[in-house]
Every structure is written in structure tokens, then in C-alpha cells.
ZADO-1210 file (C-alpha; in nm, 4 decimals, padded with zeros to 6 digits):
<atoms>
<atom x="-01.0376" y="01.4720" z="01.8810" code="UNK" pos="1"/>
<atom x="-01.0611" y="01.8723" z="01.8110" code="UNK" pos="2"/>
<atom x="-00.8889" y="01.9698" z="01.4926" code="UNK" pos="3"/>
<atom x="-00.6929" y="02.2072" z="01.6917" code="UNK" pos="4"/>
<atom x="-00.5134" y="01.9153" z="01.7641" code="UNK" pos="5"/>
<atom x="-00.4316" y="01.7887" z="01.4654" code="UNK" pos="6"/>
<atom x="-00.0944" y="01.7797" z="01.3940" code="UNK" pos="7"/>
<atom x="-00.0641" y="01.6827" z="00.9834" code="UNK" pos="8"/>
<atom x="-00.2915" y="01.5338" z="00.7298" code="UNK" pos="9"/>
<atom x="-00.1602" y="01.2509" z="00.5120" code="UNK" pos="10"/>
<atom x="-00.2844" y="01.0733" z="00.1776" code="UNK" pos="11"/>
<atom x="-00.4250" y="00.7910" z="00.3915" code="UNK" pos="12"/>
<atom x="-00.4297" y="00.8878" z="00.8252" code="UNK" pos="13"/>
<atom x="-00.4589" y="01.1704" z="01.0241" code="UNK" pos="14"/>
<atom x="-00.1855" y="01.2651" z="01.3084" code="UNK" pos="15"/>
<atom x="-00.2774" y="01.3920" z="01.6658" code="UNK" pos="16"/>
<atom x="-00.1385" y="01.5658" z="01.9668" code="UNK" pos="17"/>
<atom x="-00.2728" y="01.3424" z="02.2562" code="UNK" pos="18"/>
<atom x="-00.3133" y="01.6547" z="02.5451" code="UNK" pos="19"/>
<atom x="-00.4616" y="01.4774" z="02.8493" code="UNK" pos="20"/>
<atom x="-00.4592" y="01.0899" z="02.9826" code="UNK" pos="21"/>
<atom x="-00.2231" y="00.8318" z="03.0447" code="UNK" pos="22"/>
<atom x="-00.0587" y="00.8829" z="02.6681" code="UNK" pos="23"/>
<atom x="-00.0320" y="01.2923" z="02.6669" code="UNK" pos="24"/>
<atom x="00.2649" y="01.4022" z="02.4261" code="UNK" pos="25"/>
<atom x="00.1946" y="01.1110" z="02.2860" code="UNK" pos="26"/>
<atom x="00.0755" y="01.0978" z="01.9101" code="UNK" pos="27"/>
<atom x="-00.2938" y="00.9318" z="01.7720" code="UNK" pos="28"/>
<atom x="-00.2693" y="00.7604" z="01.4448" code="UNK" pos="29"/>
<atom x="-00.5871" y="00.7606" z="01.2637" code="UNK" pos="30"/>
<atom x="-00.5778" y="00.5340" z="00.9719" code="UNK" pos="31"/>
<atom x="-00.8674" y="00.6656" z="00.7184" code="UNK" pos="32"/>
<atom x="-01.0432" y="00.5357" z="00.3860" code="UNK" pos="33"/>
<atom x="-00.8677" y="00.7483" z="00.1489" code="UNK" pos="34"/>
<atom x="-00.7123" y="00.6186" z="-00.1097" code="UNK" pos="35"/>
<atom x="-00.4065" y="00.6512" z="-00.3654" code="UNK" pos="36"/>
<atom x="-00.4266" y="00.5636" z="-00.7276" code="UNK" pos="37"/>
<atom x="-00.4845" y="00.6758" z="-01.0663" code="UNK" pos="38"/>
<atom x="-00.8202" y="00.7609" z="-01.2620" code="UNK" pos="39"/>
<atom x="-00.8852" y="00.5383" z="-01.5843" code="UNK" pos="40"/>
<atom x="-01.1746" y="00.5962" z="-01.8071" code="UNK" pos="41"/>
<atom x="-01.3139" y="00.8147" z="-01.5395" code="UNK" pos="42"/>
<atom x="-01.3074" y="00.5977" z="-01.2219" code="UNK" pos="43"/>
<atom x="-01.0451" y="00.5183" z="-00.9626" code="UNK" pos="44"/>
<atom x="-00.7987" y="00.2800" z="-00.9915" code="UNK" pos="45"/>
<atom x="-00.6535" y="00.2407" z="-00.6246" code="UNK" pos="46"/>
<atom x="-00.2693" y="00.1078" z="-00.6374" code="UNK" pos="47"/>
<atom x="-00.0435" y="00.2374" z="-00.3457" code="UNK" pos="48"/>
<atom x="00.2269" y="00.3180" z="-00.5770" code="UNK" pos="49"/>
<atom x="00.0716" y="00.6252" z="-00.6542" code="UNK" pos="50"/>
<atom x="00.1114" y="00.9712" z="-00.4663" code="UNK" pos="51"/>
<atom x="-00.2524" y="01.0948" z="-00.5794" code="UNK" pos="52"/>
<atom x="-00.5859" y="01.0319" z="-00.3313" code="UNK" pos="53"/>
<atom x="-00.8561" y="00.9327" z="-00.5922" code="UNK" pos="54"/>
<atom x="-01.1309" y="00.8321" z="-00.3613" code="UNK" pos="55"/>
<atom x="-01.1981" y="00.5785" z="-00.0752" code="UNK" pos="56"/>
<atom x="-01.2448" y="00.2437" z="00.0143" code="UNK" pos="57"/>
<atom x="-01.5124" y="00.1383" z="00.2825" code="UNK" pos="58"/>
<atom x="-01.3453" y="-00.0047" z="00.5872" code="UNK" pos="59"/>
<atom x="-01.0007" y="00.0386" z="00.4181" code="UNK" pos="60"/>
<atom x="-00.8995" y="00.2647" z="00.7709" code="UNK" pos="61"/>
<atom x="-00.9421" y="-00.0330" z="00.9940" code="UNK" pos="62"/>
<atom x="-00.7737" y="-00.2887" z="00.7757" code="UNK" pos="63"/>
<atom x="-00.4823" y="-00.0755" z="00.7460" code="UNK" pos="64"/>
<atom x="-00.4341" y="00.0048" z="01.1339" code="UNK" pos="65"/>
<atom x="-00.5079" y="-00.3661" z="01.1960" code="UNK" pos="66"/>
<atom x="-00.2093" y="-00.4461" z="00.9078" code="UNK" pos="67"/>
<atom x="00.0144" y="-00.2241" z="01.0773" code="UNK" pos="68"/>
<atom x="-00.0646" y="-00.3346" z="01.3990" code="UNK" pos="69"/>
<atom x="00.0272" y="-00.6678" z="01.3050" code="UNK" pos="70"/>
<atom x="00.3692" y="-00.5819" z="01.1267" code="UNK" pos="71"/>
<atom x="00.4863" y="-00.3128" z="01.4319" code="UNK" pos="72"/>
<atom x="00.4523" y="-00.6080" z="01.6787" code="UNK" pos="73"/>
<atom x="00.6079" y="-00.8407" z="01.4289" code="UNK" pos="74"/>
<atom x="00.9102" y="-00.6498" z="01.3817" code="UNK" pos="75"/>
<atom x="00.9454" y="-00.5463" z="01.7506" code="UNK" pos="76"/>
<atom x="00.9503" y="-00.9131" z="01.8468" code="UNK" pos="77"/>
<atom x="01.2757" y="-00.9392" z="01.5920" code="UNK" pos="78"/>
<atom x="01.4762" y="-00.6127" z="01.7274" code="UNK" pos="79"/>
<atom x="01.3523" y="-00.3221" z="01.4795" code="UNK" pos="80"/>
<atom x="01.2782" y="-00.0164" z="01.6360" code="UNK" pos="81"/>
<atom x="01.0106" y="00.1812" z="01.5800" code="UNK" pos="82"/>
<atom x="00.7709" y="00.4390" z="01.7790" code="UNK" pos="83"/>
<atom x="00.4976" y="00.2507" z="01.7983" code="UNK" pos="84"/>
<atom x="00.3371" y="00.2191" z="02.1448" code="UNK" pos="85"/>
<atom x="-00.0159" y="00.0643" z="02.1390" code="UNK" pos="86"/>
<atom x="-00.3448" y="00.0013" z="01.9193" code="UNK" pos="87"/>
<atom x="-00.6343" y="00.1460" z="02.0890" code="UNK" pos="88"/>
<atom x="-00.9477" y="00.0839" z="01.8190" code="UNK" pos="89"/>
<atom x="-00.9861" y="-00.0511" z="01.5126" code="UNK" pos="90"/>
<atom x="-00.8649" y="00.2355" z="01.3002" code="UNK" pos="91"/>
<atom x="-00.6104" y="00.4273" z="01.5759" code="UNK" pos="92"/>
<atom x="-00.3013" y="00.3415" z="01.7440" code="UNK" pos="93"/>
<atom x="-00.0632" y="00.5773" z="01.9575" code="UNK" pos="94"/>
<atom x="00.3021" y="00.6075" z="01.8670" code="UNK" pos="95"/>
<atom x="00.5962" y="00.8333" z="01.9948" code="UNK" pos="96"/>
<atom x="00.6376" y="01.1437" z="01.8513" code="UNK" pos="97"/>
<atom x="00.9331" y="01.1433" z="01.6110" code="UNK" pos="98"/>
<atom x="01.1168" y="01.3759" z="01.4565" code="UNK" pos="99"/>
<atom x="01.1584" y="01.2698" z="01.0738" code="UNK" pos="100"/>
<atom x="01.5169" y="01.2828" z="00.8619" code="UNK" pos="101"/>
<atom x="01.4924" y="01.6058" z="00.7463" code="UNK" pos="102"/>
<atom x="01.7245" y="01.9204" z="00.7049" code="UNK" pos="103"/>
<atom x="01.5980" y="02.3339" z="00.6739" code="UNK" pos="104"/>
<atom x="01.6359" y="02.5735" z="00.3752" code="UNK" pos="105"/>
<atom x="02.0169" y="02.6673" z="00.3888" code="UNK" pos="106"/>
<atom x="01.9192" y="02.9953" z="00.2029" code="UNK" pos="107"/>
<atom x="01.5260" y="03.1102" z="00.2366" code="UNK" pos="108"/>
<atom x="01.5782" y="03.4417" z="00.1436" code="UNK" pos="109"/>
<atom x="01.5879" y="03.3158" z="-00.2031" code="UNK" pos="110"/>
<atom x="01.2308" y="03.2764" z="-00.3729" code="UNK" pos="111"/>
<atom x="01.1414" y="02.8974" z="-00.3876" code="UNK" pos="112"/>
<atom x="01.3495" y="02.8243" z="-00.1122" code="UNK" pos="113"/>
<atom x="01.2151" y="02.5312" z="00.0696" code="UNK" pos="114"/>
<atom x="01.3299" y="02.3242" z="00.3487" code="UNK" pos="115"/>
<atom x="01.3056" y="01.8910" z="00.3111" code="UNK" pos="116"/>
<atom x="01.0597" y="01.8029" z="00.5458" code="UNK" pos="117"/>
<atom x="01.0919" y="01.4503" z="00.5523" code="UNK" pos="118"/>
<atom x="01.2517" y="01.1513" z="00.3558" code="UNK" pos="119"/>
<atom x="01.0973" y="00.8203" z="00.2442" code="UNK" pos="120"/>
<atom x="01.3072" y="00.5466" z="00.1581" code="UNK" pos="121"/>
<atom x="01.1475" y="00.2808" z="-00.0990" code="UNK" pos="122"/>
<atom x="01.2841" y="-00.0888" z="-00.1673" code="UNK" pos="123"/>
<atom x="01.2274" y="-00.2774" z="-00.4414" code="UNK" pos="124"/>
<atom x="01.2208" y="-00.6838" z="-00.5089" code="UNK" pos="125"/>
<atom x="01.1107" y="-00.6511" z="-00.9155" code="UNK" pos="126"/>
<atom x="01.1599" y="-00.4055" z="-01.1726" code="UNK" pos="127"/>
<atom x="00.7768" y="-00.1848" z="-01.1714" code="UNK" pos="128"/>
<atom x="00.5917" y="00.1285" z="-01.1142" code="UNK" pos="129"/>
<atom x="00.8074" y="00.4407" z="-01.1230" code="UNK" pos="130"/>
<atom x="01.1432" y="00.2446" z="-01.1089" code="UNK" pos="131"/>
<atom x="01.0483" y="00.0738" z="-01.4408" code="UNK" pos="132"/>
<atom x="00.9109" y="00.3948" z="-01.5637" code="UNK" pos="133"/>
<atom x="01.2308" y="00.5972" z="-01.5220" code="UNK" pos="134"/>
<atom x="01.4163" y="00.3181" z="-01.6314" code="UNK" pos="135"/>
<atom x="01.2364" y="00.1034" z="-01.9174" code="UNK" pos="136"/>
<atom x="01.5433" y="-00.0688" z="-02.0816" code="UNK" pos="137"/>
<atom x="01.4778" y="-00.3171" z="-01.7879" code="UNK" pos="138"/>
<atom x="01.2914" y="-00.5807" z="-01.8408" code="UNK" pos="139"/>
<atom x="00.9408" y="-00.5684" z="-01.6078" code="UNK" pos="140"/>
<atom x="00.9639" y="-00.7404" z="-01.2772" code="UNK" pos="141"/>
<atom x="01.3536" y="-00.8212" z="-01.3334" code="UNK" pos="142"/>
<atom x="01.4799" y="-00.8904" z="-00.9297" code="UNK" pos="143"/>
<atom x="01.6442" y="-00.5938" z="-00.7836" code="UNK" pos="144"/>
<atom x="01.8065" y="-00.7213" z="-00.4863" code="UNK" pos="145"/>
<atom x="01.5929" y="-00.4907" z="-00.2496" code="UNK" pos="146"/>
<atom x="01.7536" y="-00.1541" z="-00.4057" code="UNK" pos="147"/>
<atom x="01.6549" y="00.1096" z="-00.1791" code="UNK" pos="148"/>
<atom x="01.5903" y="00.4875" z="-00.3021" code="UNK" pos="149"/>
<atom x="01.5337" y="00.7686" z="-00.0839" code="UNK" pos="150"/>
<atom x="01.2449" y="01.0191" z="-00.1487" code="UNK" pos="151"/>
<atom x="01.1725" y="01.3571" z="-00.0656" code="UNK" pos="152"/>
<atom x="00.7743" y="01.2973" z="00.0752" code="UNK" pos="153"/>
<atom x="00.5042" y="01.5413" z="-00.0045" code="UNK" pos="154"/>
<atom x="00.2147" y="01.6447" z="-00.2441" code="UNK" pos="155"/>
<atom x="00.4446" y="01.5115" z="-00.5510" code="UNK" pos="156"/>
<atom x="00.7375" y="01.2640" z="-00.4296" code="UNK" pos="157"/>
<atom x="01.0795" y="01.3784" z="-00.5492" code="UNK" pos="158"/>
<atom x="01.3777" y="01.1192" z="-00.5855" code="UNK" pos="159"/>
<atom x="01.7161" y="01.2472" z="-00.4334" code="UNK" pos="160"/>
<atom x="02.0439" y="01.0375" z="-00.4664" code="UNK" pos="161"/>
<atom x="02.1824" y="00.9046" z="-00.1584" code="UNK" pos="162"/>
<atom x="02.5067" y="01.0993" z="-00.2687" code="UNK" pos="163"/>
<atom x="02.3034" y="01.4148" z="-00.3102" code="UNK" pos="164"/>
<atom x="02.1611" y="01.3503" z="00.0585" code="UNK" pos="165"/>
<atom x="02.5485" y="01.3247" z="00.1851" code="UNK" pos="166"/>
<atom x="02.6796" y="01.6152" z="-00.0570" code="UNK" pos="167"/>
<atom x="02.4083" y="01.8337" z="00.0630" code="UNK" pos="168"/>
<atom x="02.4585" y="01.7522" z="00.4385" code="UNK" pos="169"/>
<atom x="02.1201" y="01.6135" z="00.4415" code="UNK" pos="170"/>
<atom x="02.2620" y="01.2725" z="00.6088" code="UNK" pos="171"/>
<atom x="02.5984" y="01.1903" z="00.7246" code="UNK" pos="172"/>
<atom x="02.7688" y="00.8721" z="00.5223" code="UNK" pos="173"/>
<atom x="02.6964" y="00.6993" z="00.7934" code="UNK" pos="174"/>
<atom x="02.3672" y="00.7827" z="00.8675" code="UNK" pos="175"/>
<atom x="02.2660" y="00.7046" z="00.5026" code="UNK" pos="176"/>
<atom x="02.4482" y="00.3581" z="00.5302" code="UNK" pos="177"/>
<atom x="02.2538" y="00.2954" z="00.8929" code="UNK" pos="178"/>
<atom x="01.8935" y="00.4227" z="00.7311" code="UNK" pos="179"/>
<atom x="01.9850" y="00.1871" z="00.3902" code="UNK" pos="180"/>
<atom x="02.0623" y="-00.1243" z="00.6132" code="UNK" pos="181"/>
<atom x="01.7686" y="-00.0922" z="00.8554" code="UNK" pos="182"/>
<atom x="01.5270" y="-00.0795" z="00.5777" code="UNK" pos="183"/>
<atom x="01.6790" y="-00.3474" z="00.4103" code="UNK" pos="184"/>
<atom x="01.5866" y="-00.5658" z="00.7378" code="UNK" pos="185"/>
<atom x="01.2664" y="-00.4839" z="00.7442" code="UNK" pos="186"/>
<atom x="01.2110" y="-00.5164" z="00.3987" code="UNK" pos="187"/>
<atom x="01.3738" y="-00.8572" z="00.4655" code="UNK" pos="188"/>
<atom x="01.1191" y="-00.9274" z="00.7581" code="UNK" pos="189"/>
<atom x="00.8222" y="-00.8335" z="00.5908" code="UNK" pos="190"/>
<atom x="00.8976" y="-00.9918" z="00.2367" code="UNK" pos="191"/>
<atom x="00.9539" y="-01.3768" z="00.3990" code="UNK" pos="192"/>
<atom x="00.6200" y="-01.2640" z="00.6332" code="UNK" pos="193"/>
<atom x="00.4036" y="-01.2551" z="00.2658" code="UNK" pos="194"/>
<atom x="00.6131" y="-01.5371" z="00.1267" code="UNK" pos="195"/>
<atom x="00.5157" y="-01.7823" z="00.3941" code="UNK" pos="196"/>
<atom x="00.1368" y="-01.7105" z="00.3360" code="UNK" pos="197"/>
<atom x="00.2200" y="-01.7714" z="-00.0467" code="UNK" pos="198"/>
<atom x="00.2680" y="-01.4392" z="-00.1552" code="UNK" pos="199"/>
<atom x="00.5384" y="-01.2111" z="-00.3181" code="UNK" pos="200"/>
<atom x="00.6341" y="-00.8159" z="-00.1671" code="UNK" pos="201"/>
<atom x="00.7117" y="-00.6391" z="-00.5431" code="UNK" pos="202"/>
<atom x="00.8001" y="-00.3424" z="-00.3451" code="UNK" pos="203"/>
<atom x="00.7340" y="-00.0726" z="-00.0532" code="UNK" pos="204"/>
<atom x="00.8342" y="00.2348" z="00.1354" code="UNK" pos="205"/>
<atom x="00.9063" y="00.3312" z="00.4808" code="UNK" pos="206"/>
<atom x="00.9861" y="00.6860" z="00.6266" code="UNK" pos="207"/>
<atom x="01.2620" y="00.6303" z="00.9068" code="UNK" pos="208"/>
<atom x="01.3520" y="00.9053" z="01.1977" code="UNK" pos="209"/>
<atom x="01.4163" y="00.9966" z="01.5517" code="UNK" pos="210"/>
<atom x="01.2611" y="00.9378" z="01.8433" code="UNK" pos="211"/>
<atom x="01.1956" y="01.3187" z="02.0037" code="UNK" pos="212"/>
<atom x="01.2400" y="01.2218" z="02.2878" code="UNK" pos="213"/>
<atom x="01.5265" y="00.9913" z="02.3016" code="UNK" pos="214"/>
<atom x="01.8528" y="00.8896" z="02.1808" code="UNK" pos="215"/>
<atom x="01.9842" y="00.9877" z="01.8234" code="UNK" pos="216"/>
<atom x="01.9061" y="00.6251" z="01.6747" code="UNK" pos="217"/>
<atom x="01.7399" y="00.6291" z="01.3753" code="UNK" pos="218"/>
<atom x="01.4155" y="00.4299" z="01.3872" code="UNK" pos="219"/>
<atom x="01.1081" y="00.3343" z="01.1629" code="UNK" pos="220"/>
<atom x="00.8294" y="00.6002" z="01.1932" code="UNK" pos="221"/>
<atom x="00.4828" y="00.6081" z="00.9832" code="UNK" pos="222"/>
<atom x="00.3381" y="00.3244" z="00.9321" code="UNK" pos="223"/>
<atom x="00.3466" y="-00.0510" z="00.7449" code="UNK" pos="224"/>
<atom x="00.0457" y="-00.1048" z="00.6203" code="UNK" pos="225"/>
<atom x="-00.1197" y="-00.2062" z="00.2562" code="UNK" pos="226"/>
<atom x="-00.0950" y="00.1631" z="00.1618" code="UNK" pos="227"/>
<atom x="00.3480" y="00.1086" z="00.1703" code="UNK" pos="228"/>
<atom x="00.3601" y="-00.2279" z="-00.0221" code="UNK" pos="229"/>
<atom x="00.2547" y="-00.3714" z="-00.3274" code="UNK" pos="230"/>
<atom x="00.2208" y="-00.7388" z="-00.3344" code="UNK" pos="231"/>
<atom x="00.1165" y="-01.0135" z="-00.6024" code="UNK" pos="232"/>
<atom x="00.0223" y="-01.3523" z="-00.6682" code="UNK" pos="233"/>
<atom x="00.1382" y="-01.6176" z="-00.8528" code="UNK" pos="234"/>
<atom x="00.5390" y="-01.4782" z="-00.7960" code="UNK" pos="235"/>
<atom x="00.7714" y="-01.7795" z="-00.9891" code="UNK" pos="236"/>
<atom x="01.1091" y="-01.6732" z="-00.9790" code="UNK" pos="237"/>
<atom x="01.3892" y="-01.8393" z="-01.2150" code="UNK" pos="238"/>
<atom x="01.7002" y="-01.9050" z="-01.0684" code="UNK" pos="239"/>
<atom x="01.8280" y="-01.5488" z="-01.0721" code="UNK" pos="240"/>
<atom x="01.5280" y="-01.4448" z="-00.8949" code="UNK" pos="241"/>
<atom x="01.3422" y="-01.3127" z="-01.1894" code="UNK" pos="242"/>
<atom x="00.9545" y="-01.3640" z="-01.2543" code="UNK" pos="243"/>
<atom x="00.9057" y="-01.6030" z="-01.5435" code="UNK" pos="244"/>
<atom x="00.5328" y="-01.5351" z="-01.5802" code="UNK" pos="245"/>
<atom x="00.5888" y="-01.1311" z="-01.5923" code="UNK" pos="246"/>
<atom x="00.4211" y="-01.1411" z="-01.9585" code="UNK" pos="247"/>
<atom x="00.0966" y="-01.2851" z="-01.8773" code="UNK" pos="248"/>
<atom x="00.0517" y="-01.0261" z="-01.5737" code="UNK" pos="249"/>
<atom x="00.2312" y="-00.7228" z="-01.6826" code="UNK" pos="250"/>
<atom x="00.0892" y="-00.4766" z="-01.9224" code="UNK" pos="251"/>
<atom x="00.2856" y="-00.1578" z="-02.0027" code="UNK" pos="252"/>
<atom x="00.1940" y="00.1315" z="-02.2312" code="UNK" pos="253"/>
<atom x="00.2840" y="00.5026" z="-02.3434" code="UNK" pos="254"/>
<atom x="00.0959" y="00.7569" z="-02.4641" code="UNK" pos="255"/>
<atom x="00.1935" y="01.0870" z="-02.5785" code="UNK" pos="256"/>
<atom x="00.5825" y="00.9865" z="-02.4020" code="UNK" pos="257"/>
<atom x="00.4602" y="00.8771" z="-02.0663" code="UNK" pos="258"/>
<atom x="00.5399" y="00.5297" z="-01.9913" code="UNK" pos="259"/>
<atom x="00.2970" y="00.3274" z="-01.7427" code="UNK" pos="260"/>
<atom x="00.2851" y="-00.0385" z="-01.6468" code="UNK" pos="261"/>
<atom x="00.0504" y="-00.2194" z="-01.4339" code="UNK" pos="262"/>
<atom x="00.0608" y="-00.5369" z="-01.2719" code="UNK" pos="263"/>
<atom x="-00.2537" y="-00.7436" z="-01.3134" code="UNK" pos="264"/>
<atom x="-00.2149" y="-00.9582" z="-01.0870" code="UNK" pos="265"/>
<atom x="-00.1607" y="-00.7394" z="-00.7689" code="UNK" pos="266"/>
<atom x="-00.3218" y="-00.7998" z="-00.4610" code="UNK" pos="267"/>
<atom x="-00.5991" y="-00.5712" z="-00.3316" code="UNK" pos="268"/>
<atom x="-00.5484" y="-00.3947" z="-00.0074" code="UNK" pos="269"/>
<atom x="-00.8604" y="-00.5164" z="00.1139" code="UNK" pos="270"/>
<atom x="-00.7785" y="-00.9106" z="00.0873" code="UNK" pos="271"/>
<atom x="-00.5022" y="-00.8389" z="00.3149" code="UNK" pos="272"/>
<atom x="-00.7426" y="-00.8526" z="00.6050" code="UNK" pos="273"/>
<atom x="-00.8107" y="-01.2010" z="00.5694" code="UNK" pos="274"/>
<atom x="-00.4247" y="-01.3066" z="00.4773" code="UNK" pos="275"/>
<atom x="-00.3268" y="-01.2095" z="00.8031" code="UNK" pos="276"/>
<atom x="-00.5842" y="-01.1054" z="01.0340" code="UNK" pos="277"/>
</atoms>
């Protein structure tokens, strides 16, 4: 693949025009070793909830295509669409090009200007990570009800209200309500998927858009893979669906006014591998 081709650079896989063979205008995935997190005491602590690379993970690049792989197929066989097309080695996989919810600067001849490039929409099972952070009068790992935010996606992830995104005419009312509802079946799909291997979702992210070269449906782009979800052990909900062992696995701080909170017992992205694979 010449970098000429290259069509963006994420925090954890490369994108691709494909220009010759059976799959040109198509798009190649390649799912890399980098890796998000947060630095502690000078070395890397990977968690996906973070928007920082901090190093990689040997192998991680496979595990993640092979993750994704798994879920696309999965969710195809219960009527989500999605562009994915095909898995072609252990770390790549070819998807349609899509065109990603988005809207351009309405004024760039002012300085700082700047169009929204793309949304991401996250869903959250428990109370954690930046939703606790923003909003610590809730108790840690409290059940949400699969709230779903939408986030502008880049070097530094921005939230934006879903009224902002109608107000704005980022998204119609309806589009929002369509984008809301499909991620709330996936998120449905994928959270009994963990549960049945004895597992719990805490929360994830998708990014959701357009098929170029298709209708106007809005469909799940990206990826799912252990880089979008965090998941835990030992999940034992009371009956309003709230952890009851959140204070023997939660452990939040703040120093100097920022809050943080980590969740101890949070499953690697590399045991994934053998959960489903």
C-alpha cells in the first residue's frame, strides 16, 4: 500500500483508497498496535476511554480486526447495516466508503472557523470515565439505561448536545432520533453478546454515516472492536441495574481539580481474543 493512498490516519488503523482489483473504490482497513490511554508514573496505562495514543501493544492490530470481524458479521446476521464488505488478513478488512455525519463551516472567513468533520456517538450502561467525570454527584457505575451522547471526533473529542446538533442544522430531528435508536440496537446486540460469555459492556462508541455510494440511510461506519468498548468482570447488578460491588473495583481521585476514576477490574483488550475468537 503506497502512502499516496492513504486516505486518514486514526488513533488505532490506517484508511486506504483500494485503486486496482476486484475491490477498487473500495476502502482497506488496517487495524494497527497503537494504543489509547493515559501515562501514570511514567508508563502507559492503555484504557480505550481515552483520546491520547500512549504506545502499543504487540499483536493488538490483529486482535482488533479479528474482534471487529466478528461483531460486523454478528450484527449483519441481525439487520444492522454497516459498510463492511470482507476481512482479507489478519489485521485488514475492506469496507465501503462512507461519508460520515458531518456538516461545513457556515462562516470560514472568520478566524477559527472550522467545519465538524465527523460525529461519534457513545452509550453508556454504568456511570464512569468522562461521564462520571463531568458529572461526579453520581454515584460510580450507577446504570444509565444506554444514554447515548454524540461527539465531535478528532485530536481532543468535544461533546455537542443532540439539541445543539438539530439547532445548528447539523442533523435533522429525525435524523438524530434514527442515529440515537440505531446505536441503541447495537449497543443492545453487543452488550447481551459479552453477557452470554459472562461479561458486562460498561460502555462504547460508534461513529454512524452514509454509504457514498448509496441511499441516504444512515449506517454504522468505523469499526467495533476492543478499542470502542470497555468491558469488566465480576458485573452484579441490584435490582435497578446498579453494580453492588462498584467499591471494591472503583477507585476515583482528584488532584489539583481534575477528577479521574478507574475501574480495576476492566478487561484487557488483549483477553478479548480468547473470549471470542
Amino acid at each position: 500500500m503506497a502512502e499516496t493512498d492513504l486516505v486518514y490516519r486514526g488513533k488505532s488503523k490506517d484508511v486506504y483508497n483500494i485503486t486496482e482489483g476486484p475491490h477498487a473504490g473500495k476502502y482497506r482497513f488496517v487495524f494497527t498496535d497503537r494504543a489509547t490511554g493515559y501515562m501514570e508514573n511514567g508508563k502507559p496505562v492503555f484504557d480505550p476511554g481515552y483520546d491520547v495514543v500512549v504506545g502499543e501493544i504487540p499483536g493488538k492490530g490483529a486482535i482488533a480486526c479479528r474482534f471487529a470481524t466478528y461483531f460486523f458479521r454478528l450484527l449483519k446476521d441481525k439487520g444492522i447495516p454497516s459498510h463492511y464488505i470482507d476481512t482479507v488478513t489478519d489485521n485488514e478488512m475492506i469496507v465501503e466508503p462512507a461519508i460520515a455525519l458531518s456538516m461545513p463551516a457556515e462562516a470560514p472567513e472568520f478566524p477559527g472557523s472550522a467545519p465538524l468533520l465527523n460525529l461519534e456517538f457513545t452509550w453508556r450502561n454504568n456511570a464512569t470515565g468522562s461521564f462520571w467525570r463531568r458529572y461526579p454527584f453520581v454515584r460510580p457505575c450507577r446504570n444509565l439505561h444506554k444514554v447515548v451522547e454524540a461527539w465531535t471526533k478528532g485530536d481532543s473529542d468535544t461533546l455537542i448536545t443532540l439539541e445543539a446538533l438539530e439547532e445548528t442544522g447539523a442533523m435533522t430531528r429525525a435524523e438524530i432520533e434514527e442515529s440515537v435508536e440505531l446505536v441503541k440496537n447495537i449497543a443492545d446486540i453487543v452488550s447481551q453478546e459479552f453477557s452470554s460469555k459472562g461479561l458486562h459492556v460498561i460502555d462504547g462508541k460508534f461513529e454512524l454515516g452514509r454509504l457514498k455510494y448509496g441511499s441516504d440511510k444512515i449506517v454504522l461506519i468505523d469499526e467495533i472492536s476492543p478499542d470502542v468498548l470497555r468491558v469488566c468482570r465480576g458485573y452484579s447488578p441490584d435490582a435497578s441495574g446498579d453494580c453492588t460491588v462498584y467499591g471494591r473495583c472503583t477507585h476515583t481521585g482528584s488532584i489539583d481539580g481534575k477528577r479521574t476514576i478507574k475501574n480495576r477490574n476492566q478487561v484487557p483488550a488483549s483477553d478479548f481474543i480468547d473470549i471470542f475468537l
